[in-house]
C-alpha positions, 0 to 999 in steps of 0.5 A: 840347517836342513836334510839329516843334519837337522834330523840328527839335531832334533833327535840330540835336543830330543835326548836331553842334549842343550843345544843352540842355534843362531838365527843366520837373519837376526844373528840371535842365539837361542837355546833350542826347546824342541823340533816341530815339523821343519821349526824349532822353539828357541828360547832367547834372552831367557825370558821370550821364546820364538819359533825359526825356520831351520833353514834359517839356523846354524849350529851355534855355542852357549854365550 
């Protein structure tokens, strides 16, 4: 995810929208937290949090 997509995603989770992100490495999904500079905080599992590279996560559905 990079450029105005991921701008337009930031300001989604920054309005109160839940939004999920696959890591394309790991294949994970989290539930993203915030935005930080070109990052974003995930939480995985429920219970572990973890910062990705957005150039390594796709938009994804709530498993």
């Amino acid at each position: 995810m990079e450029g105005k997509e991921f701008e337009n995603f930031c300001k989604a989770v920054e309005s109160g929208e839940t939004k999920y992100v696959e890591n394309s490495g790991s294949h994970e999904i989290g539930r993203v937290l915030f935005c930080s500079g070109n990052r974003l905080e995930v939480e995985v599992g429920g219970d572990k949090r973890e910062t990705w590279g957005a150039e390594f996560c796709s938009e994804a559905e709530a498993r």
